[in-house]
Kinemage of the C-alpha trace (Angstrom):
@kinemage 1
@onewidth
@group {chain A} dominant
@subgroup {mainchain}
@vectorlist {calphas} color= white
{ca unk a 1} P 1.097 9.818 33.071
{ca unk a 2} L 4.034 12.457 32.296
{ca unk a 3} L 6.797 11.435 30.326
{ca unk a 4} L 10.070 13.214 30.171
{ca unk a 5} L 10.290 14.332 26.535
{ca unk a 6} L 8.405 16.523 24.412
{ca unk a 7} L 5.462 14.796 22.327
{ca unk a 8} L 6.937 16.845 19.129
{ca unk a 9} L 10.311 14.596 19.359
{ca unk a 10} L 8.743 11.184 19.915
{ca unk a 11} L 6.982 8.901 17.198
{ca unk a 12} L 6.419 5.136 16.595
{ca unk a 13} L 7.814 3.482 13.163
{ca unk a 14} L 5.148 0.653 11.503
{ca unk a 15} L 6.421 -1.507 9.067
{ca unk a 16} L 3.574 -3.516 7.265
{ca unk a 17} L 4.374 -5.763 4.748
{ca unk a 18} L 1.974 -6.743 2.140
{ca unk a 19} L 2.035 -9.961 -0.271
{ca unk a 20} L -0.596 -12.133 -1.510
{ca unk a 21} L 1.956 -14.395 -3.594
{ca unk a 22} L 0.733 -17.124 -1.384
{ca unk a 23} L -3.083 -16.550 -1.744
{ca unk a 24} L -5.295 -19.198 -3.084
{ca unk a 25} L -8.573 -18.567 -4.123
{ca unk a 26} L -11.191 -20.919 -4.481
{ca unk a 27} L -14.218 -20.878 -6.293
{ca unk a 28} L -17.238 -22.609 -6.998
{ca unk a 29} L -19.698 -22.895 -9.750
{ca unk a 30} L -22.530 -25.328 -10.533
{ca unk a 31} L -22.166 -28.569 -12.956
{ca unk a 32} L -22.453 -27.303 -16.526
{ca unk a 33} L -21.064 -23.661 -15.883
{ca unk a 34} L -18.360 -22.107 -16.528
{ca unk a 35} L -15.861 -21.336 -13.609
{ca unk a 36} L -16.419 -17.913 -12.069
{ca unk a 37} L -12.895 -15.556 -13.305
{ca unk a 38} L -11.312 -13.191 -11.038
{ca unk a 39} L -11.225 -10.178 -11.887
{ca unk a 40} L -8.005 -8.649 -10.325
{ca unk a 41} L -4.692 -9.954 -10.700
{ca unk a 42} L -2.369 -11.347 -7.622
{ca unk a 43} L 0.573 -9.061 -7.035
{ca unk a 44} L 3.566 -10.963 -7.203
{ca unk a 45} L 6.245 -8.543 -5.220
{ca unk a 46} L 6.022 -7.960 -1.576
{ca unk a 47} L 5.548 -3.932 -0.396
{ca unk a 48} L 7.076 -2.482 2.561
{ca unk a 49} L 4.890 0.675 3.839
{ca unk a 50} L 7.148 2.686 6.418
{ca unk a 51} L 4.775 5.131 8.728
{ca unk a 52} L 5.599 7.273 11.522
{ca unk a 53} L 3.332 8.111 14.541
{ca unk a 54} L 3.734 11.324 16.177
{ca unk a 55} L 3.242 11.313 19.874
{ca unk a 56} L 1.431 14.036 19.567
{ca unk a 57} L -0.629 13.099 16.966
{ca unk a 58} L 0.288 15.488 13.963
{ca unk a 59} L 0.812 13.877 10.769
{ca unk a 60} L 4.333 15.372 10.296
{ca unk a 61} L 6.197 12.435 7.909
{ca unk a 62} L 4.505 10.864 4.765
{ca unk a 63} L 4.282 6.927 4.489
{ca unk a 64} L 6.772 6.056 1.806
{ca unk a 65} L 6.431 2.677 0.052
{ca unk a 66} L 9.226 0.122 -0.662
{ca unk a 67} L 8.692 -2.686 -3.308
{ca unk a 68} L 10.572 -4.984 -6.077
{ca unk a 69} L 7.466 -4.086 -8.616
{ca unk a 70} L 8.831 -2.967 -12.113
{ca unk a 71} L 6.317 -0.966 -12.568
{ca unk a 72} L 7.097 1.082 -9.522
{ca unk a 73} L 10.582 2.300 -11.244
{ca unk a 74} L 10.949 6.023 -11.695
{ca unk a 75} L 13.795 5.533 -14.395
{ca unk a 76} L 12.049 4.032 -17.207
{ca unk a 77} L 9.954 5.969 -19.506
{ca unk a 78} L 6.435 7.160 -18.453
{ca unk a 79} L 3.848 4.761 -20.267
{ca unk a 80} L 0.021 4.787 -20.356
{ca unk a 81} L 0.262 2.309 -18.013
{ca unk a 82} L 2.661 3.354 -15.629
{ca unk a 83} L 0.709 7.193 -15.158
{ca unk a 84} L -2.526 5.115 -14.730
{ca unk a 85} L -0.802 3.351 -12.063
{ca unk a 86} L 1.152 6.505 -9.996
{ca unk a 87} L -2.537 8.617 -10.668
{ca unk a 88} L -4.251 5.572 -8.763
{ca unk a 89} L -2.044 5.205 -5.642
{ca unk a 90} L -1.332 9.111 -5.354
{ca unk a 91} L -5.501 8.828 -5.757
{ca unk a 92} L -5.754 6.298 -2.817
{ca unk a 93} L -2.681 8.233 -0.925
{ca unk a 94} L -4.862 11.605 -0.920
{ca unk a 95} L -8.191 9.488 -0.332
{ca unk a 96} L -6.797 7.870 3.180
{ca unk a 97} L -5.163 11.257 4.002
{ca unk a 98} L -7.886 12.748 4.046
{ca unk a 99} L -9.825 10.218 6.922
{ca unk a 100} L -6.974 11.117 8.788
């Protein structure tokens, strides 16, 4: 099919929202036992990823990520915490980037 515009000028916008504030999870564990922990904690703030799909299929715009977390917030000082936090997501940015 031919379309009247160039691929380069066209994309599609995805918004995905994430939040698992709602998430139960149930476990199970047999008489006498202890209950079985979880070992990840529940985000409690809702994310907005913004993407943009090139017609033409060149990755032209990053994904940029909205959210309410405080520990997202570039104008408080840098902790331990915080670096361990911006090295992991820049870690998983690179590492889907790269399937790409």
């Amino acid at each position: 099919m031919d379309f009247p515009f160039q691929a380069t000028t066209q994309c599609s916008i995805d918004f995905t929202h994430t939040s698992q504030r709602n998430l139960l999870q149930r476990t199970f564990s047999p008489s006498g036992t202890s209950q079985p922990k979880v070992d990840r904690a529940m985000s409690r703030y809702t994310n907005c990823i913004v993407t943009c799909v090139w017609a033409d299929g060149i990755n032209r715009t990053p994904s940029v990520l909205f959210t309410y977390n405080s520990v997202s917030r570039k104008d408080r000082d840098p902790t331990a915490r915080r670096i361990a936090i911006y090295k992991h997501m820049e870690n998983e940015a690179n590492r889907l980037a790269d399937r790409l």
